[in-house]
C-alpha positions as CSV (number, residue, x, y, z in Angstrom):
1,X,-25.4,58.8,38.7
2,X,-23.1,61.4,40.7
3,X,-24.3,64.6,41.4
4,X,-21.3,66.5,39.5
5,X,-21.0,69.9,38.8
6,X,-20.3,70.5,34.9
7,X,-19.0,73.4,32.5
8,X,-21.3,74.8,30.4
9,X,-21.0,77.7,27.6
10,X,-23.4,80.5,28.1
11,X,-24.3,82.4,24.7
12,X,-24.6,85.9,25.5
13,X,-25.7,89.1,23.9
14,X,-22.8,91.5,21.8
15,X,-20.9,92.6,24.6
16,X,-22.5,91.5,27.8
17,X,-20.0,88.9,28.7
18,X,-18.3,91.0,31.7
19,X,-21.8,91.9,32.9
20,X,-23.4,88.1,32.4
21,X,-20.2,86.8,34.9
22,X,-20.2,89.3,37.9
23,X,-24.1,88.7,37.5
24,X,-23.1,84.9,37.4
25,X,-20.8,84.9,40.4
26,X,-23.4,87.5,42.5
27,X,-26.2,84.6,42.6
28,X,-23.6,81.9,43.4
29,X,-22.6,80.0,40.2
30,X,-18.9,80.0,39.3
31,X,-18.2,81.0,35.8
32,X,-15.2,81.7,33.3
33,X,-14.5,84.7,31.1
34,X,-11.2,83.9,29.5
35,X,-9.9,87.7,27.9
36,X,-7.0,89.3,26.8
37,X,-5.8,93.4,27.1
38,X,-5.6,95.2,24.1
39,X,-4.5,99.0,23.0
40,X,-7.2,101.2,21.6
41,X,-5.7,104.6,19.7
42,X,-8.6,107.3,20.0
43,X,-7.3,110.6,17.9
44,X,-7.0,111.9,21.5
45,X,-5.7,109.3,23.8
46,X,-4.9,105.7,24.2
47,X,-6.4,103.1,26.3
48,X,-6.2,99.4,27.5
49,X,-9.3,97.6,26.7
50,X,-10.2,93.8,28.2
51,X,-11.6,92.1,25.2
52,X,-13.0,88.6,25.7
53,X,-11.6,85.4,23.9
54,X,-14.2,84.1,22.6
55,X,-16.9,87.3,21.7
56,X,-20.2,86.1,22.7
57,X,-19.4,83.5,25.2
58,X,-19.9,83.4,29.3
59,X,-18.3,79.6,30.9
60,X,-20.3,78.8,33.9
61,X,-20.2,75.7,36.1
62,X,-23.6,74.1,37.8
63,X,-24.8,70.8,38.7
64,X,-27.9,70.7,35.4
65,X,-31.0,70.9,37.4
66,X,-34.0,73.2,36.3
67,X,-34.0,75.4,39.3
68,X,-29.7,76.0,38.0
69,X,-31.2,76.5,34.2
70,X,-33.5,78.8,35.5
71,X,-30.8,81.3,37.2
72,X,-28.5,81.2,34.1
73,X,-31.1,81.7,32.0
74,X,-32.7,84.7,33.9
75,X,-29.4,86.3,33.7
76,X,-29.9,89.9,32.0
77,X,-28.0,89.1,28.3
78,X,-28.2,85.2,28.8
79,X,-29.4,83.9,25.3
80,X,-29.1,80.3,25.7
81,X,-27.0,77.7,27.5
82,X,-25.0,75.1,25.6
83,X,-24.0,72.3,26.5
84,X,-22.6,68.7,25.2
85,X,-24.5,66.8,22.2
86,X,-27.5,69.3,22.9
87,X,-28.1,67.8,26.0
88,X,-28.9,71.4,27.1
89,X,-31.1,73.4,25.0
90,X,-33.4,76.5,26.1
């Protein structure tokens, strides 16, 4: 069995997915928040806003070993970690 590093989905609290990855890539682990820009209208100005593609959802890449786990899941918004055929559950 290789010691490979593998993508994972990270669920993640409303709204902490831009948090959860600069918290992600500060201890080390590489992660993956696709987004997109979009235009907010406030009555008094306008704005561009990074939304994230999939609401919810933090992509991280680790080689699954519990001390790994353990820094995802100690992640401040980190609900749970998915991964394939519930291999990973927490």
């Amino acid at each position: 069995m290789q010691n490979i590093d593998k993508w994972y989905a990270v669920h993640t609290r409303s709204n902490f997915e831009k948090r959860i990855a600069d918290e992600l890539a500060a201890k080390g682990l590489e992660s993956y928040l696709p987004s997109y820009e979009e235009l907010h209208q406030w009555k008094d100005r306008k704005k561009k806003v990074d939304l994230p593609l999939f609401p919810g959802y933090v992509f991280t890449r680790f080689y699954d070993c519990p001390e790994a786990r353990i820094a995802v899941l100690r992640t401040t918004g980190v609900v749970r970690i998915l991964g394939p055929c519930g291999a990973i559950e927490a």
